[in-house]
C-alpha positions as CSV (number, residue, x, y, z in Angstrom):
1,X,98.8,31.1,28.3
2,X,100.2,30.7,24.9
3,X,98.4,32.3,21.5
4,X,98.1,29.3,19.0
5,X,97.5,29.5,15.2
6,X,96.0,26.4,13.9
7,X,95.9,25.0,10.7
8,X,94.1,22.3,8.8
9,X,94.9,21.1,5.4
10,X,94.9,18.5,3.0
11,X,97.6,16.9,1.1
12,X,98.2,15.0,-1.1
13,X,99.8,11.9,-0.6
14,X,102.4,11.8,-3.1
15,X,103.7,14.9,-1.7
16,X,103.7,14.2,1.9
17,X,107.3,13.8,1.6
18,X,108.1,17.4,-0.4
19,X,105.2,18.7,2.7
20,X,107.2,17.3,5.6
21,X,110.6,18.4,4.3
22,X,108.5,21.8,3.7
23,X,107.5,21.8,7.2
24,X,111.0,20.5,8.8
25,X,111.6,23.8,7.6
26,X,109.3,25.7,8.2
27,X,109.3,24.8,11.9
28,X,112.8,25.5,12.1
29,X,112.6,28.9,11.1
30,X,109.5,29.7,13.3
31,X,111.6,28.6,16.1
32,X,114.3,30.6,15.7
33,X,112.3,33.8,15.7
34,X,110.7,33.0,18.6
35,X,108.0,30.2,19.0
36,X,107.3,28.2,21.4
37,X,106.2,25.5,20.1
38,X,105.4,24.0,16.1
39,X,103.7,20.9,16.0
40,X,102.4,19.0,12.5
41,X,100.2,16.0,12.5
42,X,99.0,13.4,9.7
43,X,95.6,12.3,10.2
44,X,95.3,8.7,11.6
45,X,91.9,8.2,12.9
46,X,89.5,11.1,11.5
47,X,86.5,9.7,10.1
48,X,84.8,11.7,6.9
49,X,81.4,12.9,8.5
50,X,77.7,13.3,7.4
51,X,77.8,16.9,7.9
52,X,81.3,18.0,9.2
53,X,84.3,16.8,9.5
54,X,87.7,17.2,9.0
55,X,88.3,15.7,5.7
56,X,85.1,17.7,4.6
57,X,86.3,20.6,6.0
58,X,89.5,21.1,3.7
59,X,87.5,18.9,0.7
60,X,89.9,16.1,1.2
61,X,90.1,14.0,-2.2
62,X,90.6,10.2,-1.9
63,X,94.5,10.7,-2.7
64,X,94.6,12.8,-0.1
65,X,95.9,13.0,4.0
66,X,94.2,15.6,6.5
67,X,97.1,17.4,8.3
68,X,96.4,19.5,10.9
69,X,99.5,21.5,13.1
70,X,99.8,24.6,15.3
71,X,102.2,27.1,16.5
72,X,102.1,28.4,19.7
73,X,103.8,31.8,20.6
74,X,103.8,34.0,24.1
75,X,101.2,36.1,23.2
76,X,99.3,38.0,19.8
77,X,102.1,40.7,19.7
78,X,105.2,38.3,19.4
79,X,102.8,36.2,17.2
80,X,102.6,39.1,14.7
81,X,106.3,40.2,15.5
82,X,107.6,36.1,14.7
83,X,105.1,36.3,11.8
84,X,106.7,38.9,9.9
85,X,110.4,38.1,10.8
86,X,109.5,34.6,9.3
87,X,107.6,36.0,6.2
88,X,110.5,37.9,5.4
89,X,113.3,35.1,6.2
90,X,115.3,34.3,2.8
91,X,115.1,30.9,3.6
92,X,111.3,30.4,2.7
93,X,111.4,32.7,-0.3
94,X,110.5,30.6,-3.6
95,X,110.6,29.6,-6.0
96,X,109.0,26.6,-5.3
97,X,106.0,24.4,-5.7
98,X,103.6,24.3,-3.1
99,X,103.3,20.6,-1.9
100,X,99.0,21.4,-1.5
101,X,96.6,23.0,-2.6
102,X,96.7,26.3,-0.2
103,X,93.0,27.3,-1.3
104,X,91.5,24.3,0.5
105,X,93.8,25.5,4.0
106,X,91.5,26.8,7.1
107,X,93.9,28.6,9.7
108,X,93.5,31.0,12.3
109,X,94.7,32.6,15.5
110,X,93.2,31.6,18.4
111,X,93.6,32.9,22.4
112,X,94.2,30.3,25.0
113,X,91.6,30.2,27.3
114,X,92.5,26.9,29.4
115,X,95.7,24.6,29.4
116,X,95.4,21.8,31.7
């Protein structure tokens, strides 16, 4: 079963066009070193919650869209062995402007446990 990094993140939306040409990019180069999959998803139905949610999660400001993606990869060793061929592909070397505010980003790597 695949190894997934997840990510959650808010952005705002005057820059969800500069994010999405960010990530069209982004995606493309994690591909090419080797993922299996990169998926990025804007928010459509995520309520803000009393205690936790997703918006509250990444302090999501009324300007602002929740976008949550992952990566999926054969295992944690080709996830750290993609990971560093992207970090040091040219093509995502600045500079540039950030299209969010990278602070407020939760991510992780997470072990598949069951795919149905």
């Amino acid at each position: 079963m695949p190894y997934v990094d997840g990510f959650v993140l808010a952005v705002p939306k005057d820059n969800l066009e500069a994010y999405k040409d960010m990530a069209r990019l982004g995606g493309s180069v994690w591909m090419e070193h080797g993922a299996l999959s990169y998926v990025e998803c804007i928010a459509d139905d995520v309520p803000y919650g009393e205690l936790t949610s997703f918006p509250r999660a990444v302090q999501a400001k009324d300007d602002e869209v929740v976008v949550f993606s992952w990566i999926t990869y054969p295992d944690r060793a080709s996830r750290d062995a993609i990971n560093a061929k992207v970090m040091a592909d040219p093509r995502l070397k600045g500079p540039y402007e950030m299209p969010f505010d990278g602070k407020r980003m939760i991510f992780g790597g997470f072990e598949s446990f069951l795919e149905l």
